[in-house]
C-alpha positions in Angstrom: -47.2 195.8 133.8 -45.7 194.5 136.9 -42.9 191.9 137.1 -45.3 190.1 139.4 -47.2 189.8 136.6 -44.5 188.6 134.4 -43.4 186.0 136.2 -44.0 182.8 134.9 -44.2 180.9 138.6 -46.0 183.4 140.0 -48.7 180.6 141.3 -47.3 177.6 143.2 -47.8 174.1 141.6 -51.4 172.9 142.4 -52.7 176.5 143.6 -55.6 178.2 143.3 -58.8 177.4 143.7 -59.3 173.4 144.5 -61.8 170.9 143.1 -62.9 170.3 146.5 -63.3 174.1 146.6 -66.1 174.1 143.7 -67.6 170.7 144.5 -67.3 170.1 148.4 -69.6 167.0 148.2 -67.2 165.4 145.2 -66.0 162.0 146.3 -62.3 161.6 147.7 -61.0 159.0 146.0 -57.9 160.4 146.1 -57.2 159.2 149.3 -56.8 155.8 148.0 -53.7 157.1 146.4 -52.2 158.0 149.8 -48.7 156.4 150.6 -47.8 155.7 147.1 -44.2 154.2 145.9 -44.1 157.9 144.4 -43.6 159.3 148.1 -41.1 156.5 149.5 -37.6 157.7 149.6 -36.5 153.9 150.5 -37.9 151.9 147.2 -40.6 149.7 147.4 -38.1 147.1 148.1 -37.1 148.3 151.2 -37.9 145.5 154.2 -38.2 147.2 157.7 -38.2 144.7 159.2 -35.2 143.4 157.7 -33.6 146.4 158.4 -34.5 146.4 162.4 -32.8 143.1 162.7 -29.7 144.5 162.1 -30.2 147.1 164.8 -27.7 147.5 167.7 -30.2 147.8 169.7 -28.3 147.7 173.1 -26.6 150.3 171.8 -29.3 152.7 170.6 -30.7 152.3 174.0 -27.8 153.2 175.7 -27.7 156.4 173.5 -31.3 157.3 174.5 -30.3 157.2 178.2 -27.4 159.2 177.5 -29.4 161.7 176.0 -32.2 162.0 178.9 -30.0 163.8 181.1 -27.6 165.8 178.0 -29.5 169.0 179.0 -29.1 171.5 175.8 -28.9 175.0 176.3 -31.4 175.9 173.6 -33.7 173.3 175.2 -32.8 172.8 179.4 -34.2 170.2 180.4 -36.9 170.4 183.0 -35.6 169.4 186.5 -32.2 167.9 184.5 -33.4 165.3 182.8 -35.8 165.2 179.3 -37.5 161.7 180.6 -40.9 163.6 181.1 -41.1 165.5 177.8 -40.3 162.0 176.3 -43.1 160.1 177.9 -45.7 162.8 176.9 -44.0 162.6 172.8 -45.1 158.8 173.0 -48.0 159.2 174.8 -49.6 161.6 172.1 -47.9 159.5 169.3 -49.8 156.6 170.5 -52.9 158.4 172.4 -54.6 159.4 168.9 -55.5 155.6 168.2 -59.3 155.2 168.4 -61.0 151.5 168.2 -63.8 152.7 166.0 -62.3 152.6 162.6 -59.0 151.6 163.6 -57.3 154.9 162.4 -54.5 157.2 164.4 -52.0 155.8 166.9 -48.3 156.1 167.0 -47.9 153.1 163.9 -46.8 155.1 161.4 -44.8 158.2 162.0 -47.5 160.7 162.2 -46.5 162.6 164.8 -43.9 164.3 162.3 -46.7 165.8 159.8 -49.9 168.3 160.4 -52.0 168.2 161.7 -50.9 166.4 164.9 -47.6 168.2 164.6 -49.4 171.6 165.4 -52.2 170.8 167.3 -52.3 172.5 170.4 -52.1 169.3 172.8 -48.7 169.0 170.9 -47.4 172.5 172.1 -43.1 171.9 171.8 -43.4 168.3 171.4 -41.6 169.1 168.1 -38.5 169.8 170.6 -38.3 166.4 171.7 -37.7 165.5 168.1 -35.3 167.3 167.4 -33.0 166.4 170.2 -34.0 163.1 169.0 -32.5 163.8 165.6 -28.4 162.9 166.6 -30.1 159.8 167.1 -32.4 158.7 164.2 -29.4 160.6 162.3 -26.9 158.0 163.3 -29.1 154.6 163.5 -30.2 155.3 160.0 -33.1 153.4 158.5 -32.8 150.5 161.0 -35.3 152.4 163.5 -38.3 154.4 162.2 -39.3 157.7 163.5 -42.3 155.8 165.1 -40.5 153.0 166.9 -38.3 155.8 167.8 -40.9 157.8 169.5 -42.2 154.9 171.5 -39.2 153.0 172.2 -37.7 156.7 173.3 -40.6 156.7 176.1 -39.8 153.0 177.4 -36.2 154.5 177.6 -37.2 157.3 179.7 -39.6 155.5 182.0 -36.6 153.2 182.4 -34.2 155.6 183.4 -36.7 157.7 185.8 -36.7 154.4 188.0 -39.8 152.6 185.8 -40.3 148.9 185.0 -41.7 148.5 181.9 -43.5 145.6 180.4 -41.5 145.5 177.4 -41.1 146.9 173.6 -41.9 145.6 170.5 -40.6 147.1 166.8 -42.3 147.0 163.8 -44.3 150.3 163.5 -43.3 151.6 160.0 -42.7 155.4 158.7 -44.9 156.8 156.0 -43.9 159.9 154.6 -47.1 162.1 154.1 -49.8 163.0 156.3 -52.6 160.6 156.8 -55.4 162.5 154.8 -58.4 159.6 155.7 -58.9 160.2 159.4 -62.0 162.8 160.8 -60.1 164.5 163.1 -63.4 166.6 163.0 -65.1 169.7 161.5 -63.9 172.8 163.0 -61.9 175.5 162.0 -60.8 177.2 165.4 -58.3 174.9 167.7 -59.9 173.7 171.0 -63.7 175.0 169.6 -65.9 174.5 172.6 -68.7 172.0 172.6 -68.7 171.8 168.3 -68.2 167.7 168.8 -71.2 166.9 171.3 -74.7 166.3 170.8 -77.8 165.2 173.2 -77.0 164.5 176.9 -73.4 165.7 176.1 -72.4 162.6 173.9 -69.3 162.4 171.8 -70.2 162.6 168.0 -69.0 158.5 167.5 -66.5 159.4 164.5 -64.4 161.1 167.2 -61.8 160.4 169.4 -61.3 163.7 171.8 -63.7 166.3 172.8 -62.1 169.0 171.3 -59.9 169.8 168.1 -56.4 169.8 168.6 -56.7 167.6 172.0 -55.5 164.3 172.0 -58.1 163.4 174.9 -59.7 166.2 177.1 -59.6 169.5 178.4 -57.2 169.5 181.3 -59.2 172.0 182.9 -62.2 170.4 182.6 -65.1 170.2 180.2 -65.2 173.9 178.8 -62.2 175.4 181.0 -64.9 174.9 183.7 -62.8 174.1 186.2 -65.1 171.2 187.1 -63.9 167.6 187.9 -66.8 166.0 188.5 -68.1 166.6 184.7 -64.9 166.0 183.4 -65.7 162.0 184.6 -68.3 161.8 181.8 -64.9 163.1 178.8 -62.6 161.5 180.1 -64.7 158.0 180.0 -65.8 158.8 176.2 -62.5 159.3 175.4 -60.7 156.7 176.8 -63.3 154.2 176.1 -62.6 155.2 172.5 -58.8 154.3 172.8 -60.0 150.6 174.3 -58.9 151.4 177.9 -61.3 150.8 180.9 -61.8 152.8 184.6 -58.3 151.2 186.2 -56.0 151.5 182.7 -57.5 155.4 182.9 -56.4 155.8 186.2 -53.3 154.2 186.0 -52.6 156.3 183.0 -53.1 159.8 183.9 -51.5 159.2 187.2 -48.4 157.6 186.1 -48.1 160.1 183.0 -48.4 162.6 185.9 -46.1 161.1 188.6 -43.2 162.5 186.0 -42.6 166.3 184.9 -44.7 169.4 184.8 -46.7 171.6 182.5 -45.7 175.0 181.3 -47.7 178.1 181.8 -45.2 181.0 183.0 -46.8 183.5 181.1 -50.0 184.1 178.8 -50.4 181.8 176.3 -50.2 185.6 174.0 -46.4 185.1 174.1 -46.2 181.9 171.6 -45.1 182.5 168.3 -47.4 180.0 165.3 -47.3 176.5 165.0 -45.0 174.7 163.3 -47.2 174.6 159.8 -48.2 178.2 160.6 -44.5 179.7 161.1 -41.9 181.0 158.6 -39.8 179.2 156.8 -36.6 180.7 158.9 -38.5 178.6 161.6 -37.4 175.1 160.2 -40.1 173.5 161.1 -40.1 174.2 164.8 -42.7 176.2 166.3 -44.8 178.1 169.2 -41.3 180.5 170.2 -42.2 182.2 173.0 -41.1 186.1 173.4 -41.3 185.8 177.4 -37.6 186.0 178.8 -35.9 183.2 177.4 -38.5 181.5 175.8 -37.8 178.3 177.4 -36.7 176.6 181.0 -38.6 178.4 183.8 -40.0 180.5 180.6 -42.1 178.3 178.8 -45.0 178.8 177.9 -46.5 175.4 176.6 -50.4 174.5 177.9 -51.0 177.5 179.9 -50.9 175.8 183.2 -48.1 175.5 185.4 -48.3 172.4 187.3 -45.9 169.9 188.9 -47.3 166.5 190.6 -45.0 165.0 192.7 -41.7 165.6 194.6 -39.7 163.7 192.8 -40.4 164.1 188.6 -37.8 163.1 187.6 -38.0 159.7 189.7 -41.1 156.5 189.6 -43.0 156.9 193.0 -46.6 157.0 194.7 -46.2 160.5 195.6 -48.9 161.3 193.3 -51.8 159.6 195.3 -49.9 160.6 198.4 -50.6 164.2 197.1 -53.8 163.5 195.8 -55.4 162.1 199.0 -53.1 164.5 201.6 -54.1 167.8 201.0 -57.5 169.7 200.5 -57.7 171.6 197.1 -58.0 175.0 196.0 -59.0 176.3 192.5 -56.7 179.2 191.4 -55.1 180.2 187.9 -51.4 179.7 186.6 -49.5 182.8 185.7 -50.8 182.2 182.0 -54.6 182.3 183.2 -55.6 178.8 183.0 -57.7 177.2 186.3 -55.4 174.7 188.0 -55.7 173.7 191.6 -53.5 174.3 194.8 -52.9 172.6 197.8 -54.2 174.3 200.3 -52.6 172.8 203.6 -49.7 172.1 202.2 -45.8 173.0 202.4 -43.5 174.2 199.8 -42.4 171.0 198.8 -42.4 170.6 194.8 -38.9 171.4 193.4 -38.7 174.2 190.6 -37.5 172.6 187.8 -34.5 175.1 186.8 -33.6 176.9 190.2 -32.1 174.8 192.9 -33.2 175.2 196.0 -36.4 176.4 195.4 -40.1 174.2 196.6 -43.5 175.1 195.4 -46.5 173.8 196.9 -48.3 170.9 195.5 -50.7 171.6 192.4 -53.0 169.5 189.9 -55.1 169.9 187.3 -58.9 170.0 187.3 -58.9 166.4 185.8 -56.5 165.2 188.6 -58.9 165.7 191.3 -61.3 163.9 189.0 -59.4 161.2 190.0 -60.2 161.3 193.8 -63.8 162.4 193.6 -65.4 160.9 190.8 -66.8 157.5 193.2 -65.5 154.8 190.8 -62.4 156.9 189.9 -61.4 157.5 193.2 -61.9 153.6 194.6 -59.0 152.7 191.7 -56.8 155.4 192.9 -57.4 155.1 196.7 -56.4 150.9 196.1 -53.4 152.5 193.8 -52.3 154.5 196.4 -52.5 151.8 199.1 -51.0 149.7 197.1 -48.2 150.6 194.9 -47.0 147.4 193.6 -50.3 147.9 192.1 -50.2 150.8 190.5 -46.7 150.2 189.2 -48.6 146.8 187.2 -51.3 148.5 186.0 -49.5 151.4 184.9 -46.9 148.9 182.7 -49.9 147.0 181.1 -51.7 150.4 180.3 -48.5 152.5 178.6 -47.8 148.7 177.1 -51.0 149.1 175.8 -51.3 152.4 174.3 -48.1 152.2 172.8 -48.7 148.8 171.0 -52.7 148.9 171.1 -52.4 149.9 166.9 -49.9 147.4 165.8 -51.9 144.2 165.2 -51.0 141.1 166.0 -47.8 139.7 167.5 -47.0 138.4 164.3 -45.7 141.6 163.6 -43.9 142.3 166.4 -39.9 142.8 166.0 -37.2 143.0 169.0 -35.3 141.4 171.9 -38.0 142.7 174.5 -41.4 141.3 173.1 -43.3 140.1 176.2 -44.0 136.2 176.2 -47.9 136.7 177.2 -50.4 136.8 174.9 -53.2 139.8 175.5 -56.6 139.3 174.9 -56.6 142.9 173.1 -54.0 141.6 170.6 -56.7 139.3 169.4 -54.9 136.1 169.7 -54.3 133.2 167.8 -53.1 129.7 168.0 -50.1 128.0 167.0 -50.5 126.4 163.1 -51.1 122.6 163.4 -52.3 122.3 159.9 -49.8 122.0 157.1 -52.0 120.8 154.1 -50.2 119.7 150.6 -50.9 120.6 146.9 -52.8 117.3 147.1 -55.2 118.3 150.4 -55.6 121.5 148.9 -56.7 120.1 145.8 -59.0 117.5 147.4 -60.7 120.8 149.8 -61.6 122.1 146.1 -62.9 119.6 145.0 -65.2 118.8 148.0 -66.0 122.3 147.8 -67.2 122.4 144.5 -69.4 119.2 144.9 -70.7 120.6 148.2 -74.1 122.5 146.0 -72.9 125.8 147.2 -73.4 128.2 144.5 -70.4 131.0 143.4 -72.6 133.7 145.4 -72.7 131.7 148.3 -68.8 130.8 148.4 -67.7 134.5 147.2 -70.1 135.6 149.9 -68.4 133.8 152.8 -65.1 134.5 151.9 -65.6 138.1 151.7 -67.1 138.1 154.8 -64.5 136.6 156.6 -62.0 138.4 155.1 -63.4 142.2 154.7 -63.0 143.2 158.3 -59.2 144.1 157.7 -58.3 147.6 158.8 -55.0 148.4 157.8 -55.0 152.0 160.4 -54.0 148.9 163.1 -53.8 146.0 161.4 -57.0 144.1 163.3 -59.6 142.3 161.2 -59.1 139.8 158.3 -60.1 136.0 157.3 -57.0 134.5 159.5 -58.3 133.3 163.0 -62.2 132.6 161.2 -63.7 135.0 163.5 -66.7 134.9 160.9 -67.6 131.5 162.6 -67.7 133.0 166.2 -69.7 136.0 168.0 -69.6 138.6 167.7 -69.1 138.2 163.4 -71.5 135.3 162.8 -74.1 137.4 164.3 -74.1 140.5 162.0 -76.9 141.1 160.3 -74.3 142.1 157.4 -73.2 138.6 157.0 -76.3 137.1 157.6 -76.7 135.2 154.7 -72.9 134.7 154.1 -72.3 132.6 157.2 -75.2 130.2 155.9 -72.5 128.5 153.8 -70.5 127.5 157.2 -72.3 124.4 158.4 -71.3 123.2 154.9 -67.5 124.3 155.0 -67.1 123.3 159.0 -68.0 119.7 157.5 -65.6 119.7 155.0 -62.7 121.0 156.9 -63.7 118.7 159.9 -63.7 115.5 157.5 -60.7 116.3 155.7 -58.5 117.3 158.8 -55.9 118.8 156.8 -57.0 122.5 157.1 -57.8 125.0 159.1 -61.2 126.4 158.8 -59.8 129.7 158.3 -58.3 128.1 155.0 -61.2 126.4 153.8 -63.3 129.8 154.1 -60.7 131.4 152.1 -60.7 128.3 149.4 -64.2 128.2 149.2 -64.0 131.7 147.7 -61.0 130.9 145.8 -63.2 127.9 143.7 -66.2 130.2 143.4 -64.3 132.8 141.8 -62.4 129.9 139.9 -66.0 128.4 138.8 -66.9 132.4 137.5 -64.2 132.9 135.7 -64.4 129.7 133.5 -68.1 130.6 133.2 -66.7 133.7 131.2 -64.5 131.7 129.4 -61.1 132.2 131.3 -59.1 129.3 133.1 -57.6 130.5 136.1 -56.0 129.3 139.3 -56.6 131.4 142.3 -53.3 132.2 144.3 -53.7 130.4 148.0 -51.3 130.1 150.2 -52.2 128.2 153.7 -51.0 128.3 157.1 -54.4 130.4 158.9 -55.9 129.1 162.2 -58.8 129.1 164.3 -59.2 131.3 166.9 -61.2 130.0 169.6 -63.9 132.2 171.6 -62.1 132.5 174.4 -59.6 134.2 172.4 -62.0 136.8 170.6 -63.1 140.0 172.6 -66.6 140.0 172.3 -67.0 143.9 173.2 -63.7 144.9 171.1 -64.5 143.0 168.1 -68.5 144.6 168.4 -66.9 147.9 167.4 -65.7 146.3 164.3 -69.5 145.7 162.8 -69.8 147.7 159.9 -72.3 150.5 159.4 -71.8 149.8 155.6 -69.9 147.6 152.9 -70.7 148.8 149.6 -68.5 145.7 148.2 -71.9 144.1 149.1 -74.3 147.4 148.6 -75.0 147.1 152.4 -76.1 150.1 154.3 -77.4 149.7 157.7 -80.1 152.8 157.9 -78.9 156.6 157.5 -75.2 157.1 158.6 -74.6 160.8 157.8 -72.1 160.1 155.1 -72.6 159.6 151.7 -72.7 156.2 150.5 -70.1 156.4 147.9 -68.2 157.9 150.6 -68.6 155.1 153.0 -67.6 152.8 150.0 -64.1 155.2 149.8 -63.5 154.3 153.4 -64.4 150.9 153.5 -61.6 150.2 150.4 -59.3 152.4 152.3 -59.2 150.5 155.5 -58.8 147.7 153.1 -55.4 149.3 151.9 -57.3 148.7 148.3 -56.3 151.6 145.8 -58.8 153.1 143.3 -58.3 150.8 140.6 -58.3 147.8 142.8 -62.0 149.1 144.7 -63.4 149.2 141.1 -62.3 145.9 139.7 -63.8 144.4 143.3 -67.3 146.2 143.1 -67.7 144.8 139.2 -67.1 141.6 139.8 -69.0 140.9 143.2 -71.6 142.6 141.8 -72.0 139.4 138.7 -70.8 137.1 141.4 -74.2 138.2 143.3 -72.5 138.8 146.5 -75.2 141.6 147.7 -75.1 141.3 151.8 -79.2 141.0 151.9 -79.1 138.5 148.0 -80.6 141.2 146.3 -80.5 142.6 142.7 -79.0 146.1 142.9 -76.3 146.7 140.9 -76.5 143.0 139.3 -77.0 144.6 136.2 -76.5 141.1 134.4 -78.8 137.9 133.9 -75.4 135.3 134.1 -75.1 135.7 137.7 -71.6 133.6 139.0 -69.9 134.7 135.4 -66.9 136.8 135.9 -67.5 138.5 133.4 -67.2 142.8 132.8 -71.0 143.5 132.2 -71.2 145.5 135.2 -69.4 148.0 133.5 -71.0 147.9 130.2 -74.1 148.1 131.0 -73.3 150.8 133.7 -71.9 153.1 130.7 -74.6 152.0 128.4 -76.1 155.0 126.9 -79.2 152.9 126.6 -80.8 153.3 129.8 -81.3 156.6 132.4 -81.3 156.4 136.0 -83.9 157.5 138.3 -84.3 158.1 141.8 -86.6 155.6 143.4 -87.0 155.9 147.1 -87.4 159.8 148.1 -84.0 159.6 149.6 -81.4 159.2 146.9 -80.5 156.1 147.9 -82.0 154.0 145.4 -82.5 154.2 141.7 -83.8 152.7 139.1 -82.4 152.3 134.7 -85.1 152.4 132.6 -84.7 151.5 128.7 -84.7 154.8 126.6 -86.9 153.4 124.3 -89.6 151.3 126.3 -89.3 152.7 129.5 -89.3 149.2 131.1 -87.2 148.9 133.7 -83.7 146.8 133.5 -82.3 147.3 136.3 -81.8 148.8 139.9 -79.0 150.2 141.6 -77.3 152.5 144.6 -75.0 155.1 144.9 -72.5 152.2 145.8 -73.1 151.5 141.8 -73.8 154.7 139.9 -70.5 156.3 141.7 -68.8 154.2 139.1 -70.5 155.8 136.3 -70.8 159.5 137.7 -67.1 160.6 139.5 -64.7 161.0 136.8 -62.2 159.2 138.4 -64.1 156.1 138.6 -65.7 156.2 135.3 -62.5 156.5 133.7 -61.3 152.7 135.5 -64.7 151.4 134.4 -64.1 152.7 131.4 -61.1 150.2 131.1 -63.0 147.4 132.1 -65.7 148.2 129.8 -63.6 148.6 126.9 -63.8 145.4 124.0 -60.9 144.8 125.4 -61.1 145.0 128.8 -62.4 141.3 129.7 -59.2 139.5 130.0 -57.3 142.6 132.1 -60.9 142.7 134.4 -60.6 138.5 135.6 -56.8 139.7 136.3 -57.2 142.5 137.9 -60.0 141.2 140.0 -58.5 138.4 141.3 -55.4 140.1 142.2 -56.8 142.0 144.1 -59.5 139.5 145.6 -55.9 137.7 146.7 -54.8 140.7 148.1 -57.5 140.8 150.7 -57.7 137.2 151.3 -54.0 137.7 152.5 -54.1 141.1 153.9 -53.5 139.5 157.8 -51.2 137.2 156.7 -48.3 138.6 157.9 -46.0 135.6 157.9 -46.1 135.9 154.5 -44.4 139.2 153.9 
């Protein structure tokens, strides 16, 4: 026998073969359990934001522009100073956010785990975090890793010559990799064409058109060297991330006005990944065997291509290149198509040998930039006008880097901008303060009103579910339910029937906003269900919401926000291509909502009757507007088998063992409860004979939680 075989820890913790593994289609709702107390170093008492107040934060910023020109022999700076490699570790901190669903972006820190620390579009970016280290090392827990990474690009536009439009803290570290986003299906890096569909269109759960890419391929859709049908990616990709034909522009060339790319030699010479290296490695990856493995030797993207005569500095040189000289496709020393300037001198500066010039190059999608029509109008105004570009090119990084952050409610720092932006979905100043006593009297004018528990638990829900916690948009503060695009969705169709009723309360009483009424119209239905079952409560409320007006609320950018499905309300808007019971896992993670709390929710607006379309499924009780924990039992009930009902698995309905009538009918949104272990075992609790008094508890703790999940004032 072997001493392999001996040996007792042979087999890592957790190895082997994987549940997902065996059952591929099982449910994930683990990932509610993501960012747990378990994995925070700090405590759950730890404020942030506390913390970044006492911040010298003159002083960190003098440290960063120390550090941009503090060229480190294992790491030379390109062209003396580390300003571009900074702007390109914010840029893909931030350039992952996608408006769909709300997920990626540079909020939280991600940057530091897989996969986006080894994509390929991240080549070396783990470099510029570890000269960063000295720095997060010495300011501690007063500046996260992913203010760090943003503010550390502001820094280094700053010192290149750059205006910026300002900074604002807040972004807080989590300390495992998000495990909820699709960053798509493939198993090969930069897989060609696995993401498109039909006329070439972007599979809509995605953000770039390749895996590993934060946006597109530089050298054009497929390597193929053409700029023309790069337009069409670069459009569905930066449409995704909320920016429009003049922030694109202004984007990719003020990203490109600084630096260079690194191709000096086949791409055959990097070393793994970070994830994929050896432990020896500490976490760094891609070491490159050619010459010295870095300065004039790196090998980072493949192509080798510096913009502007000055890379180190803010200018217009990039247009003036752009526009000057004719273009020739040719191929970097690794391989990869770039483009040449044809009639032009040798007057790009190496980046390591003084005294040497290089003639002008781009990349495929730079010439995009010229000759795609509507492209090229922006640029050719950009490059007669450089005051401008230099605007547009603020507001855009501005933008990016703060596009996933939420409101400005949760913005932190001496340099906040004193504008309001339409994209940070604004909202008024409070002018309602309302007492115990006006609170009191809104209740009881709601509960004389005729509107039945369904219809107040309806509303609120509705104007409170669209919370997305990936960037913080969404939620009941504001009322959006009351203007378009939200009153409009046929999801709240029948929940936004109860407004005419609560906009005449709040209007005659004066003393709220209607934002608050919405939320204490739900807060008295759910009071009203739980006496029903026999338990006095008093929902938690705390005012202080407003009213956003329509001229505050982004049609288009709040459209994106209209749920495909809410299985809180057993809504499914036709087929999706996801599971049901999947799309139920998302929706509660968006919602920040762990497992235990997404059960306790389902239960009880299932009795409450709070179906999006009023119907039965899943109301497996005859008491509807009772609180009570019959949803459960009769789910686990023993008494009745479920069939399929509609040739699609969609519906189903439980038949009596013994009669055969039917008692009830149901979705996957329901059954999940009673099939996946995980969730049987919390319905199991609420079941229980005992499990009544913890169920009203539990579900109106966390009903208060998402009532108050945008209230940001209050944390």
């Amino acid at each position: 026998m072997t001493n392999e075989a001996k040996c007792p820890f042979h087999h890592a913790a957790g190895g082997g073969t994987t549940n997902k593994d065996w059952w591929p289609k099982q449910v994930r709702v683990d990932l509610l359990n993501q960012h747990a107390n378990k994995s925070h170093p700090l405590g759950e008492d730890f404020n942030y934001a506390e913390a970044f107040k006492k911040l010298d934060y003159r002083a960190l910023k003098a440290d960063l522009v120390k550090l941009m020109t503090d060229s480190q022999d294992w790491w030379p700076a390109d062209f003396g100073h580390y300003g571009p490699q900074f702007v390109r570790m914010a840029w893909h901190a931030a350039g992952t956010y996608r408006t769909l669903d709300g997920r990626g972006g540079g909020g939280r820190g991600q940057q530091r785990f897989a996969p986006l620390n080894s994509w390929p579009d991240n080549v070396n970016i783990d470099k510029s975090r570890r000269l960063l280290w000295p720095i997060k090392q010495k300011y501690g827990q007063q500046i996260s890793w992913a203010d760090l990474f943003i503010l550390t690009g502001n820094v280094a536009l700053e010192s290149m010559g750059f205006r910026t439009f300002g900074f604002a803290g807040g972004r807080e570290d989590v300390w495992e990799p998000d495990m909820d986003v699709n960053w798509g299906a493939e198993t090969t890096w930069l897989a060609t064409d696995k993401r498109f569909h039909g006329d070439r269109e972007l599979d809509n759960n995605l953000g770039a058109t390749h895996m590993g890419l934060i946006y597109v391929n530089p050298e054009g859709p497929n390597a193929s060297g053409d700029y023309l049908a790069a337009a069409h990616d670069i459009r569905a990709t930066f449409y995704r991330m909320a920016m429009d034909d003049e922030e694109i522009v202004a984007l990719i060339a003020g990203g490109h006005t600084f630096g260079k790319s690194h191709g000096a030699a086949p791409e055959s010479h990097k070393g793994p990944e970070p994830e994929g290296a050896g432990i020896e490695a500490q976490g760094l990856g891609w070491n490159s065997n050619f010459g010295s493995g870095h300065g004039k030797d790196t090998v980072s993207s493949g192509l080798e291509v510096t913009w502007t005569t000055t890379p180190a500095q803010w200018g217009n040189n990039y247009f003036e290149n752009l526009f000057k000289y004719e273009w020739e496709l040719t191929h970097s020393p690794a391989g990869a198509k770039q483009w040449v300037a044809t009639n032009a001198p040798d007057i790009i500066p190496d980046a390591h040998v003084p005294g040497l010039f290089h003639k002008p190059t781009m990349l495929t999608t730079d010439l995009t930039m010229r000759f795609d029509p509507e492209f090229g109008k922006i640029s050719k105004r950009f490059h007669e006008d450089p005051q401008a570009f230099a605007e547009a090119f603020a507001r855009a990084w501005f933008k990016l880097t703060h596009r996933d952050m939420g409101p400005k409610a949760r913005y932190l720092g001496p340099e906040v901008p004193n504008v309001d932006l339409i994209w940070q979905d604004p909202l008024p100043v409070a002018t309602h303060q309302p007492t115990a006593a006006d609170i009191a009297d809104i209740k009881a004018k709601i509960a004389a009103s005729g509107l039945s528990v369904s219809q107040l638990v309806s509303v609120a829900w509705a104007s409170a579910f669209t919370f997305r916690g990936g960037d913080k948009r969404g939620g009941a503060n504001g009322a959006r339910l009351a203007l378009a695009p939200q009153k409009d969705w046929e999801v709240n169709r029948i929940a936004v029937q109860a407004l005419p009723t609560l906009v005449a309360i709040q209007q005659a009483s004066g003393k709220a906003s209607l934002a608050d009424v919405i939320v204490l119209a739900g807060s008295v239905g759910v009071e009203q269900a739980a006496k029903a079952a026999g338990v006095a409560v008093d929902v938690p409320f705390a005012p202080g919401r407003v009213d956003a007006t329509q001229a505050q609320t982004d049609v288009e950018s709040f459209a994106v926000m209209e749920p495909l499905a809410d299985g809180f309300r057993n809504y499914k808007n036709g087929k999706i291509g996801a599971a049901t019971e999947a799309l139920l896992i998302d929706r509660a993670q968006l919602l920040t909502l762990t497992a235990p709390e997404l059960t306790a929710l389902v239960g009880g607006l299932r009795v409450l009757g709070a179906n999006a379309d009023g119907g039965q499924h899943g109301v497996f009780t005859d008491q509807v507007g009772v609180l009570s924990n019959v949803f459960f039992v009769n789910l686990l009930d023993m008494g009745a088998t479920w069939t399929e009902v509609d040739g699609e698995g969609e519906v189903f309905e439980g038949r009596d063992r013994k009669s055969g009538a039917v008692k009830y009918t149901a979705t996957r949104a329901d059954l999940v409860f009673g099939s996946n272990a995980v969730l049987r075992a919390y319905a199991e609790v609420y079941a229980s004979a005992d499990g009544q008094k913890k169920f009203v508890a539990d579900f109106i703790a966390a009903w208060t939680k998402v009532m108050n999940l945008d209230r940001f004032d209050l944390v």
